[in-house]
Z-matrix of the N, CA and C atoms (Angstrom, degrees):
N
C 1 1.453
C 2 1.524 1 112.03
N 3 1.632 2 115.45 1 7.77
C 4 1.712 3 120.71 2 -162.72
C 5 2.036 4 81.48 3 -77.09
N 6 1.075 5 135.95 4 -18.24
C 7 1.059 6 122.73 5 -173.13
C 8 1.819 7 111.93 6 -88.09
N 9 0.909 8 117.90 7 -5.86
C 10 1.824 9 121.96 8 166.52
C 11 1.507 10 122.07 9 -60.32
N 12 1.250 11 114.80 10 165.76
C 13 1.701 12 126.39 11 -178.22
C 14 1.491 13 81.33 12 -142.01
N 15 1.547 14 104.13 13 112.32
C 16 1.471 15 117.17 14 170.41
C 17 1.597 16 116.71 15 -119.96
N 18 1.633 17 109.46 16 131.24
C 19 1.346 18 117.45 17 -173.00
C 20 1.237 19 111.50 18 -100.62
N 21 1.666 20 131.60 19 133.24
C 22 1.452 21 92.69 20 138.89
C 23 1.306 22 129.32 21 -131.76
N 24 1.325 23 113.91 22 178.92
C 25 1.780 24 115.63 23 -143.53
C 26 1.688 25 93.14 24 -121.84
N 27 1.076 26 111.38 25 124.31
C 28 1.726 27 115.14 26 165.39
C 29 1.839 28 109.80 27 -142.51
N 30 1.275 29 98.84 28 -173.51
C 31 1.918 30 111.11 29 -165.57
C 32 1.221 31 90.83 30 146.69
N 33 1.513 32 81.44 31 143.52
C 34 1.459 33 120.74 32 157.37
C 35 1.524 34 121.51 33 -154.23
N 36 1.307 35 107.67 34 52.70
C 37 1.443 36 100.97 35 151.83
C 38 0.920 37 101.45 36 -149.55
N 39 1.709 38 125.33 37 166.88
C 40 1.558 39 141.11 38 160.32
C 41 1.252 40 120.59 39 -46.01
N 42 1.842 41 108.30 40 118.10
C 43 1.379 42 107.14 41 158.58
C 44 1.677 43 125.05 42 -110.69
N 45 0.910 44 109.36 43 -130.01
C 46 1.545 45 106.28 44 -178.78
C 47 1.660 46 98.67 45 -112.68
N 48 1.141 47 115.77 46 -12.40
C 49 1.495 48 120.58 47 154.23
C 50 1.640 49 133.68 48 -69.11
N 51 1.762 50 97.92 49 -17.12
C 52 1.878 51 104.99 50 179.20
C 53 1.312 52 100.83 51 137.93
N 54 1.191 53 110.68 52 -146.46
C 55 1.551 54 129.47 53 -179.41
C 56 2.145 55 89.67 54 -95.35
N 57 1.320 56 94.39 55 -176.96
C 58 1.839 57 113.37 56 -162.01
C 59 1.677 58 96.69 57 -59.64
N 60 1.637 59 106.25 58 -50.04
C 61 1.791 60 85.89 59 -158.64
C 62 1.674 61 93.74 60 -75.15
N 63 1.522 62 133.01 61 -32.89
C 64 1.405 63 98.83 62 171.62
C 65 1.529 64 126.57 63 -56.80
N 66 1.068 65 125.67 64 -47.61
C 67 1.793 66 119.51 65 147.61
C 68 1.115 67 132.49 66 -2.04
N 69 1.467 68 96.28 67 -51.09
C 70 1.730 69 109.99 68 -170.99
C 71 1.976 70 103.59 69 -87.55
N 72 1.273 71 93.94 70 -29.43
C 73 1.430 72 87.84 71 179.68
C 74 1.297 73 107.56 72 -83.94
N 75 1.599 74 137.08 73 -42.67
C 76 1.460 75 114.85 74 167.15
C 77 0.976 76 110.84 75 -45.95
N 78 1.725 77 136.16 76 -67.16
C 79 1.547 78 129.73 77 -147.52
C 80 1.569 79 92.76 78 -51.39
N 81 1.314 80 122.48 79 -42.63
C 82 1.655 81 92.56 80 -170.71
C 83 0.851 82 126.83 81 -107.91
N 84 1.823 83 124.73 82 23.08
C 85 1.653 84 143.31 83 119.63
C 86 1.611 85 102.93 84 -42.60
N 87 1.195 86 128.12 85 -41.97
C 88 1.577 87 118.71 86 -170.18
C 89 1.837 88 107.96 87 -95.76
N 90 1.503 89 112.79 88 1.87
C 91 1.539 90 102.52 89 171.57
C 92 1.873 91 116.53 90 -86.53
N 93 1.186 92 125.69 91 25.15
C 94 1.078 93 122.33 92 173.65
C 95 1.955 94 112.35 93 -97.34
N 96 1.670 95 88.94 94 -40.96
C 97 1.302 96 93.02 95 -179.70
C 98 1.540 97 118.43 96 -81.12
N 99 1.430 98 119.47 97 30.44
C 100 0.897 99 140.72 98 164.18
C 101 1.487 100 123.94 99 -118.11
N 102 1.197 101 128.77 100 12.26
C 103 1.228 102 143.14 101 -165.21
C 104 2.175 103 110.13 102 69.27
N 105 1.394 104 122.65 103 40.87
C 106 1.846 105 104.42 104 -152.35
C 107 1.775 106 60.82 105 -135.65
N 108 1.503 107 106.99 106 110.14
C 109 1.900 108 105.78 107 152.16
C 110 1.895 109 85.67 108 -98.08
N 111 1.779 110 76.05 109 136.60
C 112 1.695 111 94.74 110 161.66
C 113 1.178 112 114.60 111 -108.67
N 114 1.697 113 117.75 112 129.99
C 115 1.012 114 121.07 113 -170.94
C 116 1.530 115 106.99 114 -106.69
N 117 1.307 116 137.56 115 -23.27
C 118 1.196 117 117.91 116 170.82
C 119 1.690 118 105.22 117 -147.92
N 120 0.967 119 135.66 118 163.68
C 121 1.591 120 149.26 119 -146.87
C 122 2.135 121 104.90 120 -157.95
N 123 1.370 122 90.56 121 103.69
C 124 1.662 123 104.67 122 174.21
C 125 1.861 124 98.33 123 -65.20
N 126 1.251 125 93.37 124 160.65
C 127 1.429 126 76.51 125 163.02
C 128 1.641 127 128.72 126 -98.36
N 129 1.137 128 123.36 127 -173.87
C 130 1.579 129 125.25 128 -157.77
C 131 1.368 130 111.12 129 -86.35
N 132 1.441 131 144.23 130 121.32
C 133 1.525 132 155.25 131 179.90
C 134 1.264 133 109.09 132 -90.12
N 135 1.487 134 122.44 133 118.29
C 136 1.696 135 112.89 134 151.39
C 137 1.637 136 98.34 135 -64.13
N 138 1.495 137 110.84 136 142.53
C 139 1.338 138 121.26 137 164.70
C 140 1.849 139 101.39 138 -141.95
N 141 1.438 140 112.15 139 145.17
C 142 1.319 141 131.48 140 148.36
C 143 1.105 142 109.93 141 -69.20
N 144 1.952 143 103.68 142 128.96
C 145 0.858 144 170.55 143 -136.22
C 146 1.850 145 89.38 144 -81.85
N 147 1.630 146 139.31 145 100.38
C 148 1.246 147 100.46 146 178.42
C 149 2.186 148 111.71 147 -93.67
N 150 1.023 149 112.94 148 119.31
C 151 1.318 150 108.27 149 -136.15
C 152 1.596 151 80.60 150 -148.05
N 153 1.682 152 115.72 151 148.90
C 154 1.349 153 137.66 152 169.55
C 155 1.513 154 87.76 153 -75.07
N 156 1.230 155 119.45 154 -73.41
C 157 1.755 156 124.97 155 -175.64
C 158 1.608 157 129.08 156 -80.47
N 159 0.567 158 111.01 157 167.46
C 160 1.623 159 120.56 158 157.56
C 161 1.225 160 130.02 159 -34.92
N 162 1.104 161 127.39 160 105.45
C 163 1.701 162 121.41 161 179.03
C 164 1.612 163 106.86 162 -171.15
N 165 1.622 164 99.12 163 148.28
C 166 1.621 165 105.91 164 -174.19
C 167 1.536 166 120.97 165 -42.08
N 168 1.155 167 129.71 166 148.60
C 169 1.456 168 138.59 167 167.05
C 170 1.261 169 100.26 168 -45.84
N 171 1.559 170 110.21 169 160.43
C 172 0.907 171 88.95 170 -172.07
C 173 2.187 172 94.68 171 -129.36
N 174 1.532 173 125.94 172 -159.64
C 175 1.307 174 105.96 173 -173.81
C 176 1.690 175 85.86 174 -151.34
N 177 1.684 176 102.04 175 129.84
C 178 1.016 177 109.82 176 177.57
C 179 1.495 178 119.86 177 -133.08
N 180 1.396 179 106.37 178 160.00
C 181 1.612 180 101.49 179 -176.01
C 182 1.868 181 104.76 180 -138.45
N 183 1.193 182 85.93 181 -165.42
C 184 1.849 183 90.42 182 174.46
C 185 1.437 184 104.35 183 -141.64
N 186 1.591 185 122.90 184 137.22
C 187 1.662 186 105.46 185 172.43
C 188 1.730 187 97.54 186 -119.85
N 189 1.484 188 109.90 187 153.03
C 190 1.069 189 95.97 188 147.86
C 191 1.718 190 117.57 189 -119.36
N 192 1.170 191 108.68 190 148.21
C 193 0.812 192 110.95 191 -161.89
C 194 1.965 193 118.49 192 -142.16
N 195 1.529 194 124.55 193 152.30
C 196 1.265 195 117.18 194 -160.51
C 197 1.920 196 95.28 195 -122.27
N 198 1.397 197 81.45 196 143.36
C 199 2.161 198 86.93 197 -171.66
C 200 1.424 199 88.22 198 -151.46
N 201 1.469 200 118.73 199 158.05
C 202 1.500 201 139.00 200 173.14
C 203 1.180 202 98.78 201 -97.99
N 204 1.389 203 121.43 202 -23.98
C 205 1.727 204 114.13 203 172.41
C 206 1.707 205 127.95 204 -35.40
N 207 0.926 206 127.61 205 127.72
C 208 1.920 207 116.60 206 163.68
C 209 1.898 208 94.91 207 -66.49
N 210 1.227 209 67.51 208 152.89
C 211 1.884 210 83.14 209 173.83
C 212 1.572 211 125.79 210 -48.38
N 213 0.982 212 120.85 211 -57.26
C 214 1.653 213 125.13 212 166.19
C 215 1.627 214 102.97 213 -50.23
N 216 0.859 215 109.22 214 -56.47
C 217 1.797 216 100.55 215 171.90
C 218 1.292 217 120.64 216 -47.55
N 219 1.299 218 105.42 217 -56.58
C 220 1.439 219 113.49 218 175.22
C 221 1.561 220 137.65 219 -41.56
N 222 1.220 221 100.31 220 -49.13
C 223 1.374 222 143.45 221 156.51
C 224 1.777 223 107.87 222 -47.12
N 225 0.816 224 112.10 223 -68.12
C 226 1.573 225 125.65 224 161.62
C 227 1.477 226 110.03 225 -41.58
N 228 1.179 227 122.39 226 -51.28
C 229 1.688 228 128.95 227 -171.87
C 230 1.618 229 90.89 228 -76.44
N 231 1.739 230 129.62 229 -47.01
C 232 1.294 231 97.84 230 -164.56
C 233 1.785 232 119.69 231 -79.81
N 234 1.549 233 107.87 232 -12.73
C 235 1.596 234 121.34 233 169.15
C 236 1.428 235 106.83 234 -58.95
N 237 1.607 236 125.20 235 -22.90
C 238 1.194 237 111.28 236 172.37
C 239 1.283 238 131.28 237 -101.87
N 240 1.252 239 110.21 238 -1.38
C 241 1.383 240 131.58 239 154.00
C 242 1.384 241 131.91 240 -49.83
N 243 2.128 242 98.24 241 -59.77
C 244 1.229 243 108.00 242 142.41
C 245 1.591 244 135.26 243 -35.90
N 246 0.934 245 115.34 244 -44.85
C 247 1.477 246 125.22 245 -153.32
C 248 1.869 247 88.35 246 -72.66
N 249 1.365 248 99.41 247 -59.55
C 250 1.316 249 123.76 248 -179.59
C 251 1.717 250 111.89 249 -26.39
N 252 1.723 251 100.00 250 -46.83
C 253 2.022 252 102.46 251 -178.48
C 254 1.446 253 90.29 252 -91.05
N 255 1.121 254 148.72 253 28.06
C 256 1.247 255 132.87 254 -167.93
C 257 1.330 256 135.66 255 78.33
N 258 1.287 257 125.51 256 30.92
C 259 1.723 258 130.88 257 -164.86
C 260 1.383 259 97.50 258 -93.44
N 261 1.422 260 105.54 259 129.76
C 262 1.291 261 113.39 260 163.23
C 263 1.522 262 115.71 261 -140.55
N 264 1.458 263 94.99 262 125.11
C 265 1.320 264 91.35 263 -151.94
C 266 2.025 265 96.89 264 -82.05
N 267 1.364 266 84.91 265 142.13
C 268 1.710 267 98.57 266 147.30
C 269 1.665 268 140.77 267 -173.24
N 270 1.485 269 119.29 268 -67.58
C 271 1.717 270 95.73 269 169.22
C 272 1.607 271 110.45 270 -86.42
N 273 1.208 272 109.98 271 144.13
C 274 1.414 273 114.46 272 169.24
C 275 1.394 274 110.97 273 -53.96
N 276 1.691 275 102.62 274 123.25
C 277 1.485 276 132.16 275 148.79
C 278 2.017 277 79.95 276 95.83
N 279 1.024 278 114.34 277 23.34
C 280 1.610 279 101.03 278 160.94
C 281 1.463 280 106.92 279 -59.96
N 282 1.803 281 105.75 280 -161.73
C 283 1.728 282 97.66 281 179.49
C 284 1.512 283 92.65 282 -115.98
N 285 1.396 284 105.27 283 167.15
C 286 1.441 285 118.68 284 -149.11
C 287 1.129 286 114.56 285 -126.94
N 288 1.613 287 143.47 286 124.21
C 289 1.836 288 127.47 287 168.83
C 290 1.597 289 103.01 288 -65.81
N 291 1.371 290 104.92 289 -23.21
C 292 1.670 291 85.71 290 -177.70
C 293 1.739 292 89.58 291 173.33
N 294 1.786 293 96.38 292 137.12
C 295 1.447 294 102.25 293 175.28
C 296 1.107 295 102.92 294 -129.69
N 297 1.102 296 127.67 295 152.17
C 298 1.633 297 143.74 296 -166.03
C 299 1.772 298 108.06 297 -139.23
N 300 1.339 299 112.25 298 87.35
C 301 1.223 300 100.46 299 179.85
C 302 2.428 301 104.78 300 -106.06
N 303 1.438 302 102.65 301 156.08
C 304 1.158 303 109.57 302 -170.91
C 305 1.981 304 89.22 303 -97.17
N 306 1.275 305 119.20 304 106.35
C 307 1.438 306 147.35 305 163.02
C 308 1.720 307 103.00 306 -47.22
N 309 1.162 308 115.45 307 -80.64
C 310 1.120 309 139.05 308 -132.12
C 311 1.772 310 119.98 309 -138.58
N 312 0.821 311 122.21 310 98.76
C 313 2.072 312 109.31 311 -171.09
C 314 1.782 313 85.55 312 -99.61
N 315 1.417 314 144.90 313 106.68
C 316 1.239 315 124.57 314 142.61
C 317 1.782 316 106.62 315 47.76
N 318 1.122 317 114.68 316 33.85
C 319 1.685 318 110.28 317 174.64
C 320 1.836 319 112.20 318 72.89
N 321 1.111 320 106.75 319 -2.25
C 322 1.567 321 105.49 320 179.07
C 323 1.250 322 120.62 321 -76.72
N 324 1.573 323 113.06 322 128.07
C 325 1.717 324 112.73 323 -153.34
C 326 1.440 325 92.40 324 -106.83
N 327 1.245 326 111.29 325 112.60
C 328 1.770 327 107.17 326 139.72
C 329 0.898 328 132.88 327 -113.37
N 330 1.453 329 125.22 328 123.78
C 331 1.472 330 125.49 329 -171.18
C 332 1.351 331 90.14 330 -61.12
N 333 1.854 332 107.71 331 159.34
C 334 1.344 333 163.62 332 147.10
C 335 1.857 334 98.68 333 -33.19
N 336 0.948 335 122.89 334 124.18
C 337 1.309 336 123.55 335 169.35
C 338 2.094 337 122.32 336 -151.03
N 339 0.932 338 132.10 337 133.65
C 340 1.336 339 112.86 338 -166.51
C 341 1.621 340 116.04 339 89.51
N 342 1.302 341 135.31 340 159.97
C 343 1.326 342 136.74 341 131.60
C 344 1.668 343 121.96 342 41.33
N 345 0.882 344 168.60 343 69.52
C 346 1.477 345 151.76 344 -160.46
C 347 1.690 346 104.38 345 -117.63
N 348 1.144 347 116.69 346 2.69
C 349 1.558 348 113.01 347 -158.43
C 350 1.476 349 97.03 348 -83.95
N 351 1.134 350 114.68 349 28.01
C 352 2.095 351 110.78 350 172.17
C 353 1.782 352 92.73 351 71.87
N 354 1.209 353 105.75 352 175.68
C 355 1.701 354 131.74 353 -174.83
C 356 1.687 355 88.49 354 -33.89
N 357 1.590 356 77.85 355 142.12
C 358 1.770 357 91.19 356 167.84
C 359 1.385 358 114.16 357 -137.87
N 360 1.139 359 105.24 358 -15.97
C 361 1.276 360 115.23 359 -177.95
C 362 2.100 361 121.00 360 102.55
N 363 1.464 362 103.41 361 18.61
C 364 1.196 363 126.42 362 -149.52
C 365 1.499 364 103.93 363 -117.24
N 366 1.215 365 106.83 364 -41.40
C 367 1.470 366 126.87 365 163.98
C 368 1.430 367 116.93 366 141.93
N 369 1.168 368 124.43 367 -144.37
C 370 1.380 369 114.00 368 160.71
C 371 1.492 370 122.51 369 -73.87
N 372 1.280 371 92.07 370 154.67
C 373 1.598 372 106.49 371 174.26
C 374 1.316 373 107.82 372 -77.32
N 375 1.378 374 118.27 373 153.30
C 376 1.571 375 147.64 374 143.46
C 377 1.586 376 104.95 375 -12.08
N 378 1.111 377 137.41 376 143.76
C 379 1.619 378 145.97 377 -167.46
C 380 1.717 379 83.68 378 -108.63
N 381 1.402 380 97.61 379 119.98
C 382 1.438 381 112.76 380 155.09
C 383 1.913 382 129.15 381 -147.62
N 384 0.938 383 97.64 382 129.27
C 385 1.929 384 107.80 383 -172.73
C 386 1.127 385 120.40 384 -116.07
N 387 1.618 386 104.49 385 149.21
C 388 0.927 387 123.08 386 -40.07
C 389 1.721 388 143.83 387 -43.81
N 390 1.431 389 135.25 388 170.81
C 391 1.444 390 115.73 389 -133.08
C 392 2.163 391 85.40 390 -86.18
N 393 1.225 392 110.10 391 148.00
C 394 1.414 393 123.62 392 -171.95
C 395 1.379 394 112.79 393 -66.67
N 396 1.508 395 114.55 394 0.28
C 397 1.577 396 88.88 395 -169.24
C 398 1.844 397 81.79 396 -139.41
N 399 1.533 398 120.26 397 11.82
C 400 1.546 399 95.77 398 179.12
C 401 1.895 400 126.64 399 -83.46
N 402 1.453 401 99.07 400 3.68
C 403 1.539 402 98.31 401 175.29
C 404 1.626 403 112.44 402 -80.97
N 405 1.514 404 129.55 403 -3.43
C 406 1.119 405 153.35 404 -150.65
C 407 1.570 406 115.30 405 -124.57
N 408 1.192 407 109.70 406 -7.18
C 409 1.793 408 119.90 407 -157.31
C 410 1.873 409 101.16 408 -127.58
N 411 1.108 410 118.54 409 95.88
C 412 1.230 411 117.26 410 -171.68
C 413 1.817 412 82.17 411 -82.99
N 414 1.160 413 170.39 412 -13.97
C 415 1.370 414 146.99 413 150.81
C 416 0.986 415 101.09 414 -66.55
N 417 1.091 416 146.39 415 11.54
C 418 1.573 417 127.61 416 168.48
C 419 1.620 418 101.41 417 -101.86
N 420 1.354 419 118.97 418 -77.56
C 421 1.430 420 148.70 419 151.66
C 422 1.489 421 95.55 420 0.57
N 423 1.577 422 139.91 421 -102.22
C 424 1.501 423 139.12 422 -178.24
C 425 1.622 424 104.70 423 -24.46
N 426 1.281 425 131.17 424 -71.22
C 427 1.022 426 129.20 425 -146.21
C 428 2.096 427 99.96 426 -71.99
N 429 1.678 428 99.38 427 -35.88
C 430 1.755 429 101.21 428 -179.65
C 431 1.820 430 100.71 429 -67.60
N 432 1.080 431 131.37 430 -10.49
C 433 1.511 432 120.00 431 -176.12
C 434 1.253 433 100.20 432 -91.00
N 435 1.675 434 125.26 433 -30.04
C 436 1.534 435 112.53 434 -175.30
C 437 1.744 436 106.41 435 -79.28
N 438 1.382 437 112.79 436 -19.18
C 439 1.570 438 101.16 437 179.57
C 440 1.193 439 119.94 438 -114.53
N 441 1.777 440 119.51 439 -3.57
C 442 1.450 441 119.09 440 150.82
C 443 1.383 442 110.48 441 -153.12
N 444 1.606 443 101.85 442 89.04
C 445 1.432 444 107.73 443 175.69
C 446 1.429 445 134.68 444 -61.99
N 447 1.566 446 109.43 445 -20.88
C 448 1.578 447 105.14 446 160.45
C 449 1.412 448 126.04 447 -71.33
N 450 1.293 449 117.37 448 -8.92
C 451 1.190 450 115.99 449 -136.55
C 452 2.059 451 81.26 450 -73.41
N 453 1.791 452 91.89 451 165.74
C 454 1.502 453 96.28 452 175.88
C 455 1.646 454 97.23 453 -148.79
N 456 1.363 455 113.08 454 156.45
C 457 1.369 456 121.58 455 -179.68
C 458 1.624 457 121.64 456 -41.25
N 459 0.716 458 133.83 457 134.08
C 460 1.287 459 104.77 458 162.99
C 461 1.642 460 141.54 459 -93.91
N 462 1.573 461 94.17 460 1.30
C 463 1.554 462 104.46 461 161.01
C 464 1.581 463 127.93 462 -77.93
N 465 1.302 464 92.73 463 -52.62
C 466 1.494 465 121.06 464 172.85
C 467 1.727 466 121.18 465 -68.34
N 468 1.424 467 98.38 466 -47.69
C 469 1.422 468 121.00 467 -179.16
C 470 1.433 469 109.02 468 72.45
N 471 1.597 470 121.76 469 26.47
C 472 1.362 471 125.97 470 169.78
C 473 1.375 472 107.43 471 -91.74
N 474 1.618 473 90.84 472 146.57
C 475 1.894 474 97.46 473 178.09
C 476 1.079 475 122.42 474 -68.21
N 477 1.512 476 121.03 475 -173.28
C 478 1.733 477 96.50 476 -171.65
C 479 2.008 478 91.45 477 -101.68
N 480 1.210 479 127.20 478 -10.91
C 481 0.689 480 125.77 479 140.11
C 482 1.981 481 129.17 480 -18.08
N 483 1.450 482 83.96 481 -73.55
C 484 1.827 483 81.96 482 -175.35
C 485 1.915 484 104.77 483 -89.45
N 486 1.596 485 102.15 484 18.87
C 487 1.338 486 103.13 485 157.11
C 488 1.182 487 136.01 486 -65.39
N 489 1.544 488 82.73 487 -65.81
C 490 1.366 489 110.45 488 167.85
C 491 1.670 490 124.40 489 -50.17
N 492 1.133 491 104.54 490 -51.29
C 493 1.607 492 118.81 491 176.24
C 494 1.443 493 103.59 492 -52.18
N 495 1.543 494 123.82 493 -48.26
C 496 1.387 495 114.27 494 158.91
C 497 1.851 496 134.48 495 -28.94
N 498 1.206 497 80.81 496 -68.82
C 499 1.782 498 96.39 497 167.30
C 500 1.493 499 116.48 498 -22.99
N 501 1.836 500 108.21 499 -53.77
C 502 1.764 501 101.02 500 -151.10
C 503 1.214 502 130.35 501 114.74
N 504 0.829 503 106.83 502 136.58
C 505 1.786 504 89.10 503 176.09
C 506 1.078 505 125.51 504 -87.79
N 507 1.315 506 109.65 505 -4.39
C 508 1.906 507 130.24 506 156.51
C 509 1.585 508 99.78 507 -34.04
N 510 1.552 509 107.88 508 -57.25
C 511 1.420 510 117.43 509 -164.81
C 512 1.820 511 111.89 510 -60.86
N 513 1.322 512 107.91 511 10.69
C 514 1.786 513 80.85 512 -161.96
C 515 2.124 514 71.59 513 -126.97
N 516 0.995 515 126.41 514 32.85
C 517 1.596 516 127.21 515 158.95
C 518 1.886 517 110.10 516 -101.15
N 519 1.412 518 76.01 517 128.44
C 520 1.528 519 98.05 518 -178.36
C 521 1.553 520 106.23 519 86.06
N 522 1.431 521 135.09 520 4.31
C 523 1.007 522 124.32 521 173.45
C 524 1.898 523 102.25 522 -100.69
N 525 1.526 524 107.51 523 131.30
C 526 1.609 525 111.26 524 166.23
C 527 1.252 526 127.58 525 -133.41
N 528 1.072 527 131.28 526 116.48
C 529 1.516 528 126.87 527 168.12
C 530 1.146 529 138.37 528 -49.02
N 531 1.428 530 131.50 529 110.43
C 532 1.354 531 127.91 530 -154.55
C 533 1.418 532 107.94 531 -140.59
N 534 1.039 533 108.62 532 29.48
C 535 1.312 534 114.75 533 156.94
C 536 1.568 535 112.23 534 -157.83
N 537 1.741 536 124.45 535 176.56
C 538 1.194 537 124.63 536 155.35
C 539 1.676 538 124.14 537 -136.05
């Protein structure tokens, strides 16, 4: 699976598309006309919100998906996607019409450079691969094992399997599957 481009897709708020998982299903009705064929779709997780305050659950997925884009491009196409349901970015882990983060380029590593502390209100962050915070994110993690269960880090080269197992089983509260 070191040959995939894996996304993943979360929200939790209302757009003019519905509540989050309809969101999630346009944005990736609208990644073709952007050059992004999706080839396969995990299914959709209620997850809590990780948040100082109060705010809706939120619903996340994983795509994988195939583009001729280079990665910085790519990356670029899914911020405008965002922009597209309404994303505006600003404090980290606020609530979101729709986030589109790039997981995975085909195993291509770029270190982390600049900024890493999530939304700042600055704009986007720096492009780095694989994405810096998915060995750490049990909503990310569940949904990448149902749509590429081999897949393995490519720094580490751990499965997401013994990712997850990292986590805890702390990590798999508040996460639910609600779709297939």
């Amino acid at each position: 699976m070191q040959g995939d481009i894996l996304v993943a897709l979360g929200a939790n708020m209302q757009t003019v598309e519905g509540g989050p998982a309809d969101t999630l299903k346009a944005a990736l009705a609208a990644m073709p006309g952007f050059g992004i064929k999706v080839a396969r779709v995990a299914p959709f997780y209620r997850t809590v919100a990780l948040s100082a305050y109060i705010q809706p659950d939120y619903v996340n997925s994983v795509a994988v998906i195939e583009a001729v884009l280079p990665p910085g491009e790519l990356l670029e196409m899914l911020h405008r996607i965002e922009a597209m349901f309404g994303r505006v970015r600003g404090e980290r882990w606020a609530p979101r019409t729709l986030d589109l983060d790039l997981l995975d380029y085909r195993g291509v590593v770029v270190p982390p450079r600049g900024n890493r502390g999530g939304d700042s209100g600055a704009g986007p962050l720096p492009l780095a691969l694989p994405h810096p915070g998915i060995a750490a994110r049990a909503f990310v993690l569940w949904p990448l094992r149902d749509v590429a269960p081999h897949w393995r880090h490519p720094v580490t080269g751990l499965s997401v399997d013994r990712l997850i197992g990292a986590l805890g089983a702390e990590a798999a509260q508040g996460i639910e599957r609600i779709s297939d």
